[in-house]
SELUMDO-55703 format. One record per residue (C-alpha): residue in one letter; chain; x, y, z. Coordinates in steps of 0.5 Angstrom, whole numbers, plus 500, padded with zeros to 3 digits. Example, Ala and Ser with C-alpha at 12.3 -4.5 7.8 and 13.67 -1.06 7.14 Angstrom:
BEGIN
{rec 'a', 'A', {525, 491, 516}}
{rec 's', 'A', {527, 498, 514}}
This chain:
BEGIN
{rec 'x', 'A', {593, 819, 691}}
{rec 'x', 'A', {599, 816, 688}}
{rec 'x', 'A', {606, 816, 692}}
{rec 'x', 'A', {611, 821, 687}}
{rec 'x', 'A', {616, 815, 688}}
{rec 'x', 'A', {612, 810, 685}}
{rec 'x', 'A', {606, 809, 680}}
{rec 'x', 'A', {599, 807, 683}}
{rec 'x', 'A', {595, 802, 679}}
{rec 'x', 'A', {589, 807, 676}}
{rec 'x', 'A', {584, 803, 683}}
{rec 'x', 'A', {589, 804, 688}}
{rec 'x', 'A', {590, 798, 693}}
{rec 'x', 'A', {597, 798, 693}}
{rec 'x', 'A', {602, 801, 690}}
{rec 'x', 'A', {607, 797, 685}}
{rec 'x', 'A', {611, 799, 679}}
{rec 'x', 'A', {608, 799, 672}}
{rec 'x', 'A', {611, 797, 665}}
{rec 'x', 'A', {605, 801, 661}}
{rec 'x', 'A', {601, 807, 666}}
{rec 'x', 'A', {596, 808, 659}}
{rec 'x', 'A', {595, 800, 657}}
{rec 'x', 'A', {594, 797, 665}}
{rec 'x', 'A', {589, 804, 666}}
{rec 'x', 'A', {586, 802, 660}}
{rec 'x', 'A', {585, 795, 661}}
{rec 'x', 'A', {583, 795, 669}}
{rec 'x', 'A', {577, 800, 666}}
{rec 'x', 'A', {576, 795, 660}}
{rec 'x', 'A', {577, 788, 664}}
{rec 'x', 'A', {572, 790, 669}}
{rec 'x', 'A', {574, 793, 675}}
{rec 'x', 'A', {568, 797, 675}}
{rec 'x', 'A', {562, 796, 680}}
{rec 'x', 'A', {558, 792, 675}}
{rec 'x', 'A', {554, 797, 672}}
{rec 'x', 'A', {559, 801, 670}}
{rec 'x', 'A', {564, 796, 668}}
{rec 'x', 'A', {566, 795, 660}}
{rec 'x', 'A', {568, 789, 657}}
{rec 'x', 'A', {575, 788, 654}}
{rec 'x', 'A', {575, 791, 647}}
{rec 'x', 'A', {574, 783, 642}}
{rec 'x', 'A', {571, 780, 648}}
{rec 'x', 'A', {565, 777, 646}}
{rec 'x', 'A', {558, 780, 647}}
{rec 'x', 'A', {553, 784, 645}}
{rec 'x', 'A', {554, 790, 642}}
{rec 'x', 'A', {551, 796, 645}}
{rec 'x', 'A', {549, 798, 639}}
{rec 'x', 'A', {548, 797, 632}}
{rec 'x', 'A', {552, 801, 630}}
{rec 'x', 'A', {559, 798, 634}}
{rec 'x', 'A', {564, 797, 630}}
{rec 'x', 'A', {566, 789, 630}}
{rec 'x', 'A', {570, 787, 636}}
{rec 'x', 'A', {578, 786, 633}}
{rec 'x', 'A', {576, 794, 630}}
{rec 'x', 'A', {573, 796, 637}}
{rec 'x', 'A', {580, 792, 639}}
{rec 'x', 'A', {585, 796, 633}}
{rec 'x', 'A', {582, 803, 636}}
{rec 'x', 'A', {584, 802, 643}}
{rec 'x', 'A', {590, 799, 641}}
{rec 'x', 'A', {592, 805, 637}}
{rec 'x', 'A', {590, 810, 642}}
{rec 'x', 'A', {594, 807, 648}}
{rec 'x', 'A', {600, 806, 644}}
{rec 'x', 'A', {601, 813, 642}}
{rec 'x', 'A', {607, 816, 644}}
{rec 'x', 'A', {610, 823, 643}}
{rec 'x', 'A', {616, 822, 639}}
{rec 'x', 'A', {623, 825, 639}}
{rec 'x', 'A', {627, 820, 636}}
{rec 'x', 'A', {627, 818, 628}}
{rec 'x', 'A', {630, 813, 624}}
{rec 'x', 'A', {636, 817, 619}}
{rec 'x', 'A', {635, 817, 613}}
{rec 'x', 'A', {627, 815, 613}}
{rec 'x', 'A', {621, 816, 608}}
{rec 'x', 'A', {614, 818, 609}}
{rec 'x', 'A', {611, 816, 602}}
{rec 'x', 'A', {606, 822, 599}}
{rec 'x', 'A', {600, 817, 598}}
{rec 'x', 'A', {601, 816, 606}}
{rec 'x', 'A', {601, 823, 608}}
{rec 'x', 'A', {595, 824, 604}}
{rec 'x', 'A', {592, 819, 609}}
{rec 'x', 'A', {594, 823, 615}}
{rec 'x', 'A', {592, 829, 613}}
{rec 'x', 'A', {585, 827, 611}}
{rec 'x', 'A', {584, 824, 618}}
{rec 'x', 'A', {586, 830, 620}}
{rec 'x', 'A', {581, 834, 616}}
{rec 'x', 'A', {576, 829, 619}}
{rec 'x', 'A', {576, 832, 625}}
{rec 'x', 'A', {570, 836, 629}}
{rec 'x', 'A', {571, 843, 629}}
{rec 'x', 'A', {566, 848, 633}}
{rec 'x', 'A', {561, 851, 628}}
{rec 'x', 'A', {564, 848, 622}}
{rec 'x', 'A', {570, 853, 622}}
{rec 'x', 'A', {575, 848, 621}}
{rec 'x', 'A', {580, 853, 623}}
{rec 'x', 'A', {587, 848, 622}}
{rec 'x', 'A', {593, 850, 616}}
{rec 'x', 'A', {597, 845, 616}}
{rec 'x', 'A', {604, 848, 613}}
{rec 'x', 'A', {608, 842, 610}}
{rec 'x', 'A', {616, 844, 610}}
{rec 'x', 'A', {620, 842, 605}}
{rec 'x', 'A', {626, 847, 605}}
{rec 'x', 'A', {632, 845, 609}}
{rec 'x', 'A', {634, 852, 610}}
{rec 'x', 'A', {627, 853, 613}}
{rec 'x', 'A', {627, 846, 617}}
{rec 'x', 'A', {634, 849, 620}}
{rec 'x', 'A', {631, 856, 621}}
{rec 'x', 'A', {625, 853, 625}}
{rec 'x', 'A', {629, 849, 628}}
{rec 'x', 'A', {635, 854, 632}}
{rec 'x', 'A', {627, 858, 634}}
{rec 'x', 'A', {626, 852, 638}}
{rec 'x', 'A', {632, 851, 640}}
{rec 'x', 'A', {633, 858, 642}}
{rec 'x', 'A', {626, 857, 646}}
{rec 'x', 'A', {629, 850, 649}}
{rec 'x', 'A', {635, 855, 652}}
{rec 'x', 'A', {630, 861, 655}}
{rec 'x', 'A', {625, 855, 657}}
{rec 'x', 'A', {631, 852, 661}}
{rec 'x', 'A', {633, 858, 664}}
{rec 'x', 'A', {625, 860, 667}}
{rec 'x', 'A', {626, 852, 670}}
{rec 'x', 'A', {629, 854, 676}}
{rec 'x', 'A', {633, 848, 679}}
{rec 'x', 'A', {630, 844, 673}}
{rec 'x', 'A', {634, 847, 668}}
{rec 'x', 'A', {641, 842, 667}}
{rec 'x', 'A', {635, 837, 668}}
{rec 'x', 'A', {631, 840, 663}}
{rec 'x', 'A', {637, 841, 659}}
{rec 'x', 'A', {638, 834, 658}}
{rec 'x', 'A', {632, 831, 656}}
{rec 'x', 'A', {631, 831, 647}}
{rec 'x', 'A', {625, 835, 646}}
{rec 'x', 'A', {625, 836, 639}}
{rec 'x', 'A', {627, 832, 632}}
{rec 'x', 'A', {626, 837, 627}}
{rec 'x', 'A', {632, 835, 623}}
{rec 'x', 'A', {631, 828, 623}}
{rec 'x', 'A', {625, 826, 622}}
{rec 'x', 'A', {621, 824, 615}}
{rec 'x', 'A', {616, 830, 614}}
{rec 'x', 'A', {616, 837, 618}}
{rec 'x', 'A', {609, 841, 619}}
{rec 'x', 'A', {608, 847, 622}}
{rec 'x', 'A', {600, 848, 624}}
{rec 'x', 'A', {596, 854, 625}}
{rec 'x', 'A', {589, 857, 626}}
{rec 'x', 'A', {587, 860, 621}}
{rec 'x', 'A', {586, 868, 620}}
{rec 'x', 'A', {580, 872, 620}}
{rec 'x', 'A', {577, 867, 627}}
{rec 'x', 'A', {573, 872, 629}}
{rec 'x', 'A', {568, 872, 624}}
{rec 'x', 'A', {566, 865, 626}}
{rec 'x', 'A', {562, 866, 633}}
{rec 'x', 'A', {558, 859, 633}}
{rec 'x', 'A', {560, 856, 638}}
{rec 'x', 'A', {566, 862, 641}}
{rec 'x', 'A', {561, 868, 643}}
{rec 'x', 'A', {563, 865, 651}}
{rec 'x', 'A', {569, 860, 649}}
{rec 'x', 'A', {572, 863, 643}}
{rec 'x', 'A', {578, 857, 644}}
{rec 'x', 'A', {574, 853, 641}}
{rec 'x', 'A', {578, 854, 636}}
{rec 'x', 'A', {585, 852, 639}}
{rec 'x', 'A', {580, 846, 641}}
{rec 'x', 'A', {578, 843, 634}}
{rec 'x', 'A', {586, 845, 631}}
{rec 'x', 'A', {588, 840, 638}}
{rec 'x', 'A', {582, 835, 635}}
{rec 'x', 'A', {586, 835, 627}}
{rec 'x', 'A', {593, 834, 631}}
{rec 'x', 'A', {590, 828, 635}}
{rec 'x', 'A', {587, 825, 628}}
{rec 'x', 'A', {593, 826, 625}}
{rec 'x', 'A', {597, 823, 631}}
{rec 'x', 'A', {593, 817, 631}}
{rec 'x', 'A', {592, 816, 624}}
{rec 'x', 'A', {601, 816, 623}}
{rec 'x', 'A', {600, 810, 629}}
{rec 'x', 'A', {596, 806, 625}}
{rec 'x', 'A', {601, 807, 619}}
{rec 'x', 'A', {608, 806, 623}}
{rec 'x', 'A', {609, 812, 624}}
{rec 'x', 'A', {612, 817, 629}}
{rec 'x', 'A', {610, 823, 631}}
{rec 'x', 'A', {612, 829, 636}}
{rec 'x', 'A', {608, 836, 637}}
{rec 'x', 'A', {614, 841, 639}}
{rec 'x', 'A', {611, 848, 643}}
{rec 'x', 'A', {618, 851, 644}}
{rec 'x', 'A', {617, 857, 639}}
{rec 'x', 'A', {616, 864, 639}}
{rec 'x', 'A', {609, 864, 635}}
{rec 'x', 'A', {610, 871, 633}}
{rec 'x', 'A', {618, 870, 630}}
{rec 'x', 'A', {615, 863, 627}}
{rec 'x', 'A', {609, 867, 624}}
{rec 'x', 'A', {613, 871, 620}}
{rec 'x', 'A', {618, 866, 618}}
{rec 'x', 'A', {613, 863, 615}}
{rec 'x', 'A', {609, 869, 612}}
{rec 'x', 'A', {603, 868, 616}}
{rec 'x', 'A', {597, 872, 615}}
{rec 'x', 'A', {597, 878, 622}}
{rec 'x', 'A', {592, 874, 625}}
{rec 'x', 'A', {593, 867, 623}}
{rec 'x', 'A', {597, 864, 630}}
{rec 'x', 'A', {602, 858, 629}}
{rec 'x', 'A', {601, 852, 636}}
{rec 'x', 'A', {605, 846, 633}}
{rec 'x', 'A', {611, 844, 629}}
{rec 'x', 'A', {610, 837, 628}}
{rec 'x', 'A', {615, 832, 627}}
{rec 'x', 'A', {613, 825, 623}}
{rec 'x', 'A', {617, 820, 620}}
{rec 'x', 'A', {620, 812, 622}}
{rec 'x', 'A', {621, 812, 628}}
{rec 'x', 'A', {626, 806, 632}}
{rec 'x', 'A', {622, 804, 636}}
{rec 'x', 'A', {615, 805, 640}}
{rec 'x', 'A', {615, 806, 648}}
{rec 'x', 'A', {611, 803, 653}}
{rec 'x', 'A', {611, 809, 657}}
{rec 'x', 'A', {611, 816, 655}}
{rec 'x', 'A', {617, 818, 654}}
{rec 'x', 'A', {618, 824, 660}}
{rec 'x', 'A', {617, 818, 664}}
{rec 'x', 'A', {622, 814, 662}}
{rec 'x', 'A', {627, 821, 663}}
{rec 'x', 'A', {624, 821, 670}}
{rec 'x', 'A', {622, 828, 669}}
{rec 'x', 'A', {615, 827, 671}}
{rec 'x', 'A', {609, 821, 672}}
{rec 'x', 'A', {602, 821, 669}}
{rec 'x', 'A', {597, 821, 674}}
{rec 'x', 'A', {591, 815, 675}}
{rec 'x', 'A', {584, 816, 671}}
{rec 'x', 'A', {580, 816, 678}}
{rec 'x', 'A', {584, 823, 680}}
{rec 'x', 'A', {580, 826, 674}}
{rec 'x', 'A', {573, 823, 674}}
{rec 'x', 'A', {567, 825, 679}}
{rec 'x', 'A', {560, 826, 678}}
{rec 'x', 'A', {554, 831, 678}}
{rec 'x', 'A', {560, 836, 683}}
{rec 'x', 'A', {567, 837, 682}}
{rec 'x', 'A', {571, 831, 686}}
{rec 'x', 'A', {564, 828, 688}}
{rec 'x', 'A', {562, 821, 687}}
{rec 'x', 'A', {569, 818, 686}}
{rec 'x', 'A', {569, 812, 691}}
{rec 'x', 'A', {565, 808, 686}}
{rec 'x', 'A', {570, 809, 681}}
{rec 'x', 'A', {576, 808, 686}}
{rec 'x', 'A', {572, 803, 689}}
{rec 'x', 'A', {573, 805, 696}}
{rec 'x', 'A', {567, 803, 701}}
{rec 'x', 'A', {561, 808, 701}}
{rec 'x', 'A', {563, 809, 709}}
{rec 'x', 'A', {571, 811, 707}}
């Protein structure tokens, strides 16, 4: 287990700083640090494809790369653009998303009043204060970090789940947030997708979803879960940016992974010794 004074390499042996958790987690899983009949190869590394449907080695490589290097954004560049042929992209990878029975449970709410941009924004801003206050000891911390860039950024959309959920039943008779599951699948496709673009973006959960709702005229069963910020952005961090605020450390990947039982079987991936 990783000293909260420092961030330990995702197989720990010794304990060391890190300039990007998500990049050398990623490359010690890729580069083989696995007992050999686990390991994968580095993406664009030279070798047989799995399969024959594996994409070639430099877009395998563009796809790890785009997923270790999503950030969620708060800051955004003045002034910036995202041009409609583009967010048209961005909303398709978003469609593309896989969703339980097909239900496709997403609606994306673009925003393009400013009045309604600054109303959104003293809802977050209101909770931001509420949520300082439940912080505790926490709470000057908390107050100092910036959680949100609702009147900076290029674009702003609010996404929902749709009304009338529960006449879709495939997939929710026993797990019925399925649906939040797949709304959260077209948020990462999105988030993905505006990475590869250049751009920026920051999921904000600090809202009222009731007060949101009836800002924006929802359905009474329709149920706001993100406001998304997307725009230019000055810069891409190497790390989440809670890290670099101090506010919290990302945990390792064996700390997440067992087999057949829950925490079962994790010596093989830490690469500890059968005996420990």
């Amino acid at each position: 287990m990783s000293s909260p004074a420092c961030r330990c390499d995702p197989w720990p042996s010794t304990c060391q700083p890190s300039t990007s958790f998500a990049l050398s987690a990623l490359r010690t899983v890729l580069d083989g640090e696995l007992p050999a009949d686990r390991r994968r190869r580095q993406p664009g590394e030279e070798t047989q494809q799995v399969t024959d449907h594996a994409f070639s080695p430099q877009e395998r490589q563009a796809v790890y790369r785009v997923i270790s290097e999503r950030r969620d954004m708060r800051r955004f560049v003045p002034g910036g653009i995202v041009p409609e042929e583009v967010l048209a992209r961005l909303l398709h990878a978003a469609h593309a998303a896989p969703s339980v029975g097909l239900m496709q449970p997403w609606r994306f709410i673009r925003i393009t009043d400013d009045q309604l941009r600054k109303d959104i924004h003293a809802l977050v801003d209101e909770e931001r204060m509420l949520t300082a206050g439940a912080l505790g000891e926490r709470a000057e911390e908390f107050l100092a970090l910036k959680v949100e860039g609702i009147l900076d950024c290029a674009e702003l959309m609010v996404v929902a789940l749709c009304d009338d959920r529960d006449a879709h039943i495939f997939g929710r008779r026993t797990l019925p947030q399925m649906d939040l599951a797949s709304v959260s699948c077209a948020i990462q496709n999105l988030w993905l997708a505006a990475r590869s673009e250049g751009l920026g973006m920051g999921w904000v959960s600090l809202f009222d979803p009731q007060r949101l709702a009836a800002l924006l005229a929802m359905p009474a069963d329709a149920e706001p879960v993100a406001v998304l910020c997307l725009g230019p952005v000055p810069t891409f961090p190497d790390r989440p940016a809670l890290e670099l605020d101090g506010w919290a450390l990302a945990r390792p990947l064996p700390d997440f992974v067992s087999e057949n039982q829950w925490g079962a079987g994790l010596a093989a991936w830490r690469g500890d010794d059968d005996d420990g």
